[in-house]
C-alpha positions in Angstrom: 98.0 104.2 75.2 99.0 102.7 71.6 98.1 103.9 68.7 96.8 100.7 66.7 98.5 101.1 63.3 102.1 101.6 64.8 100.9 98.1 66.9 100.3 96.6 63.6 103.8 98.0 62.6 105.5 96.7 65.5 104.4 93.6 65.1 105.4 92.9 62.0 108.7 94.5 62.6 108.6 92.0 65.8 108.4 89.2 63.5 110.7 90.2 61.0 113.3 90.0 63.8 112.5 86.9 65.3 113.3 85.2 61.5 116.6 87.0 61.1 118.4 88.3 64.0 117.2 86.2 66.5 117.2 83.3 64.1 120.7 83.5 63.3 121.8 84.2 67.0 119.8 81.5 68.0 121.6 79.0 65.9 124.5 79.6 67.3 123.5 80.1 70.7 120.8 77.9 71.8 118.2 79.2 74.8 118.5 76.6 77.8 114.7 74.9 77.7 112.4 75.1 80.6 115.0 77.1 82.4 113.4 80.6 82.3 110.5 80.9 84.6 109.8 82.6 87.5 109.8 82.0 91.4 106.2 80.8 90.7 107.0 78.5 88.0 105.2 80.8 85.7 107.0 80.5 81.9 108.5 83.6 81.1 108.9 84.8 77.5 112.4 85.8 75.5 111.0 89.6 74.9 108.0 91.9 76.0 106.5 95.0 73.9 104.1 97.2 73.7 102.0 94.5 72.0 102.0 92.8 75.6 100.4 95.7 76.9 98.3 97.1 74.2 95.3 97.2 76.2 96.8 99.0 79.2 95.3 102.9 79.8 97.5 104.5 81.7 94.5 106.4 83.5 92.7 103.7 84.6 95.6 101.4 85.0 98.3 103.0 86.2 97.4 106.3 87.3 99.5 108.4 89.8 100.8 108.1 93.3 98.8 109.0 96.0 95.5 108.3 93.9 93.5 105.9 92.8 94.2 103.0 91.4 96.9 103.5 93.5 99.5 100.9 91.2 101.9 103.7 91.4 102.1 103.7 95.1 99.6 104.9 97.9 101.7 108.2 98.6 102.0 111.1 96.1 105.7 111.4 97.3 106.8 108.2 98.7 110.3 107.7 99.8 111.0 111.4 98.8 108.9 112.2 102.0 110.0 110.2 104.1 111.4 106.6 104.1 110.1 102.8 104.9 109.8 102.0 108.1 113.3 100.0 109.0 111.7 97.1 111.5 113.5 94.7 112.3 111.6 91.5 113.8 112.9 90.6 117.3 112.2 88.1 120.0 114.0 86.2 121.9 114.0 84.0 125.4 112.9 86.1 128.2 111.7 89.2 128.0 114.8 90.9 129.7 116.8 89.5 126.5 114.7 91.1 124.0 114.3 94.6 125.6 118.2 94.4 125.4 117.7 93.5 121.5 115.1 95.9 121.1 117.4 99.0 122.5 120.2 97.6 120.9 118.4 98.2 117.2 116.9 101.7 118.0 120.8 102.9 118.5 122.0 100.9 115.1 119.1 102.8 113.5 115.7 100.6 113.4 112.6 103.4 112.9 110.1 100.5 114.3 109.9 97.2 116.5 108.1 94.2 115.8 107.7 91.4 118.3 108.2 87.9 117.8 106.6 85.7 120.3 107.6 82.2 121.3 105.5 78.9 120.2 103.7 78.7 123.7 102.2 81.9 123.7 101.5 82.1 120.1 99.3 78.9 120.5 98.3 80.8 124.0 100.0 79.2 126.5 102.0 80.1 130.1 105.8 79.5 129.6 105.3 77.1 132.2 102.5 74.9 131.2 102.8 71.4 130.3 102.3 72.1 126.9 105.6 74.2 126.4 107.6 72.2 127.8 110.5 72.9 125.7 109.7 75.7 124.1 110.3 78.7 126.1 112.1 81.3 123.9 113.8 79.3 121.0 111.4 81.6 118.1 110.8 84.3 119.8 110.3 86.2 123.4 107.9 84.3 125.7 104.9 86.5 127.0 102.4 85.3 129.7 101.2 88.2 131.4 101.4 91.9 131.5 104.3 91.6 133.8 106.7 90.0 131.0 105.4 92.9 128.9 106.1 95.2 131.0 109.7 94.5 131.5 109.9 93.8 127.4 109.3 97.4 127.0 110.8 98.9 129.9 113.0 102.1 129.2 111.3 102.1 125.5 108.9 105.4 125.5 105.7 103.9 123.9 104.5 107.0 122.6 107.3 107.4 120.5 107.9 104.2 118.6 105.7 102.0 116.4 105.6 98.3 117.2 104.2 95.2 115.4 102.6 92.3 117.6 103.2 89.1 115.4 100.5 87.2 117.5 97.2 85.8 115.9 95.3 83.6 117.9 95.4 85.1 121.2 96.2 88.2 119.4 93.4 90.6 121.6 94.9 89.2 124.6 98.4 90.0 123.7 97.4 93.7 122.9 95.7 94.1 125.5 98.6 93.6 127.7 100.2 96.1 125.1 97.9 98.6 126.1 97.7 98.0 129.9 101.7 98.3 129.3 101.5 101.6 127.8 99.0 102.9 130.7 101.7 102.1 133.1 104.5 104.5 131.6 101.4 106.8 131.6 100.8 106.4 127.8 96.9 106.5 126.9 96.0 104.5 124.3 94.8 106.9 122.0 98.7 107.7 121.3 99.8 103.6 120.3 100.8 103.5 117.0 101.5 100.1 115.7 99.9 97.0 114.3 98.6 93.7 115.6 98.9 91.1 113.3 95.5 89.6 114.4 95.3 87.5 110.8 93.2 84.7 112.0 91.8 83.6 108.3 95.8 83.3 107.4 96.3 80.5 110.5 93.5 78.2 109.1 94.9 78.3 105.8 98.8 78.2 105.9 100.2 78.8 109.5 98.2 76.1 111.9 98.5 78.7 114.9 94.8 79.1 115.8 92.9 78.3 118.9 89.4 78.5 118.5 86.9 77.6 115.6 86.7 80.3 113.0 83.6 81.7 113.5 84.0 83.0 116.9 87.7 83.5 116.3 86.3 86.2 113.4 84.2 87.7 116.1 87.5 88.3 118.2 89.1 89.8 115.3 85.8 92.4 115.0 86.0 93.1 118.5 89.3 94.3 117.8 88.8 96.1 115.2 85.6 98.1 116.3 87.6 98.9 119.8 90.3 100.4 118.2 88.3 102.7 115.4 87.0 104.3 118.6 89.6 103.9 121.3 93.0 103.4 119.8 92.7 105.4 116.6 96.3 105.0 115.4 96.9 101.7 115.5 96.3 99.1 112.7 94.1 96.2 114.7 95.0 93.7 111.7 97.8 93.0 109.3 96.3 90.8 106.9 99.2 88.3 106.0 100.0 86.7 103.0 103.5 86.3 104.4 102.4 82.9 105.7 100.8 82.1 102.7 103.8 82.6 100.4 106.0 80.8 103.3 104.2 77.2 103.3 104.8 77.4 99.5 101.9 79.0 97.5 102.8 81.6 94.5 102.8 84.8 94.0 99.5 84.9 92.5 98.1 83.0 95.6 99.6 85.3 98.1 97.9 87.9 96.5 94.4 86.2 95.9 94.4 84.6 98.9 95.3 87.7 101.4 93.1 89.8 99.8 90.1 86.9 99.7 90.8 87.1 103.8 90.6 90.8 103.9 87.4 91.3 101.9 86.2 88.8 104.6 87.0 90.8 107.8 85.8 93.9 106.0 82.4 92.2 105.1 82.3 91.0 109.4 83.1 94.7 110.7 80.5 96.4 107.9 77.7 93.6 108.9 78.9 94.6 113.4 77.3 98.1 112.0 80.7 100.0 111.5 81.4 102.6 108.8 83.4 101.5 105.8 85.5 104.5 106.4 85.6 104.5 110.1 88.3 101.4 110.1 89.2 100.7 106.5 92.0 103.5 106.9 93.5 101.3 109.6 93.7 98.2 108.2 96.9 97.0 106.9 98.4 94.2 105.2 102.1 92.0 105.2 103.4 90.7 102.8 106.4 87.9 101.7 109.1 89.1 99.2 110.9 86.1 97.8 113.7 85.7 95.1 112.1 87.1 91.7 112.6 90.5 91.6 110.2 91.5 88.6 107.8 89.3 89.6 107.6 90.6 93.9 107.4 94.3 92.2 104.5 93.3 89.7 103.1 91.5 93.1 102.9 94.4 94.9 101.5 96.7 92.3 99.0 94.0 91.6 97.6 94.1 94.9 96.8 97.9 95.6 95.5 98.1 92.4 92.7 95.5 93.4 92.4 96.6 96.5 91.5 99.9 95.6 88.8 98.6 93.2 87.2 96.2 95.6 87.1 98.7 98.4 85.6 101.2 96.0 82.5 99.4 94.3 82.1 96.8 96.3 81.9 98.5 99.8 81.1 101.8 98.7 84.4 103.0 100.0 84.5 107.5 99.8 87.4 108.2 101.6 90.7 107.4 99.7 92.6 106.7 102.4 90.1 103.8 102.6 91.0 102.3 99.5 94.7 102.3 100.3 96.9 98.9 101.0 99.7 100.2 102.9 101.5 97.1 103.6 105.1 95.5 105.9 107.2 93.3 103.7 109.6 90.7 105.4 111.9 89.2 103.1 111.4 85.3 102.6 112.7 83.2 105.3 111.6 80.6 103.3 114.2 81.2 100.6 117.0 81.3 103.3 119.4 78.4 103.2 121.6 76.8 105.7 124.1 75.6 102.9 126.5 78.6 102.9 124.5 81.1 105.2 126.6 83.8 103.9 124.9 84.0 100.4 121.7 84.5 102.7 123.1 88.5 102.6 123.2 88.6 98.8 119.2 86.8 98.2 118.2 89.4 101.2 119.2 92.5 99.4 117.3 91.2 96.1 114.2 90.6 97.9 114.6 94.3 100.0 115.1 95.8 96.4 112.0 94.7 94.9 109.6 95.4 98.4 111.2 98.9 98.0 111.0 99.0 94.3 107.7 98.0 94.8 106.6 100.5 97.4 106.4 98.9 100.5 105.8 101.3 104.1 107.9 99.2 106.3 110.8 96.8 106.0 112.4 93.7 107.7 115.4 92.2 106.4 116.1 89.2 107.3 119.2 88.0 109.1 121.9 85.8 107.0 122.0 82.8 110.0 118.1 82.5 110.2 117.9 79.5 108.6 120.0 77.8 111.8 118.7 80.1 114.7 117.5 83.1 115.7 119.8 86.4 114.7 122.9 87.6 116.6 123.2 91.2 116.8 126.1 90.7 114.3 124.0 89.4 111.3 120.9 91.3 112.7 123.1 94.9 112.7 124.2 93.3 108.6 120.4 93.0 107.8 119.7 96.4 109.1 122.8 98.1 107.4 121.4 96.5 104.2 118.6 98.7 104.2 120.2 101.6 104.9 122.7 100.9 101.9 119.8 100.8 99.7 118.5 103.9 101.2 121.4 105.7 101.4 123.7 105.0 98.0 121.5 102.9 95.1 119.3 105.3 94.3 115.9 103.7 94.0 114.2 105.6 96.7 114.8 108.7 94.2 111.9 108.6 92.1 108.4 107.2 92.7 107.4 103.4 91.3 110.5 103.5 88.6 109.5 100.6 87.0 106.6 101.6 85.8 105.9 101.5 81.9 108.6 98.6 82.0 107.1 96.1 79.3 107.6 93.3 81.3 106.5 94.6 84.8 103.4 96.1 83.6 102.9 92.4 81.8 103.7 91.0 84.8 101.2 92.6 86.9 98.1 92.2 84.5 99.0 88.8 84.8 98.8 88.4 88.2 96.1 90.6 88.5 94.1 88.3 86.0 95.3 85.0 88.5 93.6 86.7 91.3 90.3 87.3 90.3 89.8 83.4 88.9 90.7 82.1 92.3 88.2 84.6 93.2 86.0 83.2 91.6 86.7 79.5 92.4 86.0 80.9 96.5 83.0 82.4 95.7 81.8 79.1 93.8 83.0 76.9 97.1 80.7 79.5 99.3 83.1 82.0 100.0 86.2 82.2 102.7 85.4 80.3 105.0 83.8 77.1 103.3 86.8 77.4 101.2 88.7 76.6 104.6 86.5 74.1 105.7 86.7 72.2 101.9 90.9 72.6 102.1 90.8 74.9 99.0 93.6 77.2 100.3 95.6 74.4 102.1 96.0 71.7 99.1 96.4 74.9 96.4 99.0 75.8 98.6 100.5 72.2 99.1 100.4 71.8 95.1 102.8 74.7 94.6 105.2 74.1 97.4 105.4 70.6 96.0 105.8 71.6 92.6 108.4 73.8 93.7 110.6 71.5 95.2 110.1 69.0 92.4 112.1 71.7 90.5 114.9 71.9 92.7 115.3 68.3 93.0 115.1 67.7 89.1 117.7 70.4 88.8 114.8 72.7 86.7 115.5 74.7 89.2 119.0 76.3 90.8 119.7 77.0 94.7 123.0 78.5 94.9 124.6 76.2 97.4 122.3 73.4 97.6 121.6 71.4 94.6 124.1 74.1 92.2 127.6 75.2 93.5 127.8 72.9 96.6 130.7 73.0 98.6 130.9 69.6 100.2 133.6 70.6 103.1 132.4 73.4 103.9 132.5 74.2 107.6 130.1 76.8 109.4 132.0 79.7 109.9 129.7 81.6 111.6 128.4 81.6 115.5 124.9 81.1 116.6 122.5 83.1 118.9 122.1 80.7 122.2 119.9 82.1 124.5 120.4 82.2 127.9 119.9 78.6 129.7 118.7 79.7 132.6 116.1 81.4 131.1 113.3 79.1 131.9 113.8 78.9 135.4 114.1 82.7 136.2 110.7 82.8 133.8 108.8 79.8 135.7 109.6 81.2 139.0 108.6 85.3 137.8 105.1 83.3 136.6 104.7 81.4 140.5 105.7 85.1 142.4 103.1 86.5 140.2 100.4 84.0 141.2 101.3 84.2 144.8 101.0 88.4 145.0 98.6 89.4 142.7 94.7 89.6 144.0 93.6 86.2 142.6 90.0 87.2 143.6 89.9 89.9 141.3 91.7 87.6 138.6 88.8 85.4 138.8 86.4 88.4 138.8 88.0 89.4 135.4 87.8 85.9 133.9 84.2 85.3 135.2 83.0 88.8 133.0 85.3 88.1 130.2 83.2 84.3 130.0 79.9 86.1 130.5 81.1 88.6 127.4 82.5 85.8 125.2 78.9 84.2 125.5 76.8 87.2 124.8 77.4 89.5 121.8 79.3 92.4 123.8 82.9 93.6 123.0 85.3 91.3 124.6 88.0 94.1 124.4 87.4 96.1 127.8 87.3 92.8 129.9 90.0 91.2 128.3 92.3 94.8 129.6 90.2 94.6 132.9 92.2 90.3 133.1 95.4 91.8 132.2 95.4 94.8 134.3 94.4 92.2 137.1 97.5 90.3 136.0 95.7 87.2 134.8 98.0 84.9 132.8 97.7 84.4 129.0 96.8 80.8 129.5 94.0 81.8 132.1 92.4 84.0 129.2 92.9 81.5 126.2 91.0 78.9 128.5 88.5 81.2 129.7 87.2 82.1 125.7 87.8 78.1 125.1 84.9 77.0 127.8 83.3 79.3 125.9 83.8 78.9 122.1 85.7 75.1 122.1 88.8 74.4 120.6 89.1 74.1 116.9 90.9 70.7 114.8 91.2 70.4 111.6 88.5 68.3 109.5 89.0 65.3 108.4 90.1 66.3 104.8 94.1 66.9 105.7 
């Protein structure tokens, strides 16, 4: 893009300034050392120019939306067309509670739902085992059989909303019950649109949600993925999460590497069942963490459709373009969320919504100001929401397509990261590939080294958080009111789970359970006999067990 004589030109003008006008402002006004860096603890320099960029073609590099490489964004028209998807995460105590949540955010404005799912059935439990004892409905909206879904979506018209399932390890059960939902408002499947999280490579390396060993847990996440490229065409079977990843303390860079490393993976399983490249790669879909660092979460973002595009192209033969697209859900970083002084919460949310938008994301959840304490009440949840709309509606940078692109600095940025991805790339590959790089602890202890680094920098004082170790206010009162869910939500849940025992036909439940074991052990589809369970009304913890006796239960090795 840069003509080489003016780069000789510029960089001798460059120096020229650096030993007079930044000289003599320096002398007066020294830079703070060590201080400038970004959320990744990557060193960030005074100035960028075209001599950071001078081997960037704007062609091969940048491109322009809507084609390949895709940096630019994946639509030719993005929010001009039509806007992010405004999804707000929800869940909470019993299903009745979160259908109330769930109606309440489709009248403030939400475009989407996505489900949050308490700690018992994400680790694929009943609400009333002896497991969960506990934990019914404190992080999310307890599921544990088609009836609880049913009533979570009752009065919502299926075929008219799009809804994420943030469930991974008995993720095919839980969408199953999805399904056998819609069927019951008379809904075919072929008309679901939405997205089941389904990341099982993710819980291994950052999240610790998983139930079975990966091997046969990667053959429930093909079965998944080859049932809905023929039956459920609209849906997204997986969102392939670095949002996790960036959550338990891994960089930007990681993220990146890391989530893509896992979706390479599950592409490589579904070409190697038989399936077409282009059959499911249009569905697959990917989420991703936006923390603090504005420049850097844009560059992030760009970064990653870039390589995706490329890897989908010549490594897998990829010929449809849609394909080679990473259309991708941002949440903004819990993580970063503080209890210290929740209300600045509201000002670090906005940041990070800017740069997923500025950075082209297709959906959109804002988190809620009081997170850090409990779950959202519709107050700060109806704030979170009105944030994006503000953004939408009055700054302006929905009006043009990727408008930091040629920005010095950004485009710097995202070679960079770009460059970090493929050496971890290449340490995976050396280590076996994804999963031998589980087994070995790769992911976990790279991810344990930046969170601790991290923190080192906060508690040295390197590193600021407004309210915490930097503008503390030490009698400060919470001046805010919590969510509490309803107390008597357990016992109106365990006795729903008894009534459904007693008056479903338990010798079709066990019919259901005995073909979904046969399946499990042989090499056919578990898909239609996990619906054929939840249509019989088994119970979430009657299918998890059922694919245990069957695959075993997973523990970490002995490296942690």
């Amino acid at each position: 893009m840069y003509d080489k004589e003016k780069l000789t030109g510029l960089a001798n003008r460059r120096d020229k300034w650096e030993e007079t006008t930044l000289h003599h402002t320096h002398s007066r006004l020294p830079e703070q050392k060590d201080k400038f860096m970004t959320t990744s603890s990557e060193p960030i320099r005074r100035l960028y120019t075209p001599l950071d960029v001078a081997d960037m073609d704007y062609r091969r590099d940048l491109g322009f939306p809507g084609e390949p490489p895709f940096t630019r964004g994946v639509y030719a028209t993005m929010y001009r067309g039509r806007p992010w998807t405004v999804r707000l995460v929800a869940g909470l105590g019993m299903a009745e509670e979160s259908n109330r949540r769930y109606k309440f955010l489709l009248d403030q404005g939400a475009t989407g739902l996505s489900v949050t799912f308490d700690m018992p059935t994400l680790m694929g439990h009943n609400s009333d085992a002896p497991e969960a004892v506990g934990e019914f409905g404190h992080c999310g909206v307890g599921v544990s059989s088609l009836k609880d879904m049913e009533i979570l979506f009752d009065g919502i018209p299926l075929d008219q909303i799009s809804t994420n399932l943030t469930i991974n390890g008995p993720a095919p059960a839980i969408w199953a019950m999805y399904i056998a939902a819609a069927e019951k408002q008379g809904v075919p499947m072929s008309a679901l649109r939405g997205t089941t999280q389904n990341d099982i490579l993710k819980e291994y390396i950052a999240q610790n949600e998983y139930l079975y060993p990966p091997a046969p847990s990667m053959r429930l996440v093909t079965d998944t993925i080859e049932f809905g490229a023929t039956h459920v065409p609209l849906w997204n079977t997986i969102s392939i999460s670095g949002y996790h990843i960036r959550e338990a303390g891994s960089t930007a860079a990681q993220e990146v590497a890391f989530t893509l490393a896992d979706g390479l993976e599950y592409v490589r399983w579904a070409v190697e069942r038989g399936l077409d490249i282009d059959d499911f790669a249009p569905r697959l879909s990917f989420f991703f963490d936006c923390h603090n660092d504005l420049f850097e979460e844009v560059a992030k973002f760009r970064a990653a459709r870039r390589i995706w595009a490329r890897e989908m192209k010549e490594r897998f033969d990829a010929k449809n373009p849609h394909s080679q697209l990473l259309r991708f859900h941002t949440q903004t970083a819990g993580v970063s969320l503080t209890a210290q002084q929740p209300e600045n919460n509201i000002a670090r949310v906005t940041i990070q919504a800017l740069a997923a938008i500025m950075g082209g994301t297709q959906s959109l959840h804002t988190n809620s100001m009081d997170e850090a304490l409990a779950l959202p009440t519709e107050e700060t949840v109806t704030i979170a929401m009105r944030t994006q709309q503000i953004i939408a509606e009055e700054s302006g940078v929905a009006n043009t397509v990727d408008p930091l692109a040629g920005s010095f600095f950004v485009e710097h940025e995202t070679n960079r990261i770009e460059r970090q991805v493929y050496d971890y790339w290449e340490k995976i590959e050396t280590l076996g590939g994804v999963l031998p790089a589980i087994e070995e602890g790769f992911f976990q202890m790279e991810i344990a080294d930046a969170a601790y680094r991290y923190q080192r920098e906060i508690e040295t004082g390197e590193r600021t958080i407004v309210g915490v170790n930097g503008y503390e206010n030490p009698d400060e009162t919470l001046r805010i009111s919590l969510f509490k869910p309803d107390p008597a939500g357990y016992e109106q849940q365990a006795a729903r789970l008894n009534k459904l025992r007693l008056e479903r036909d338990n010798v079709r439940v066990q019919e259901t359970l005995s073909a979904l074991r046969q399946a499990a052990a042989g090499t056919e589809n578990t898909m239609p006999y996990l619906l054929d369970a939840v249509r019989a009304y088994a119970t979430l913890s009657e299918i998890t067990q059922t694919l245990a006796d069957v695959f075993g239960a997973y523990r970490e090795p002995d490296w942690v």
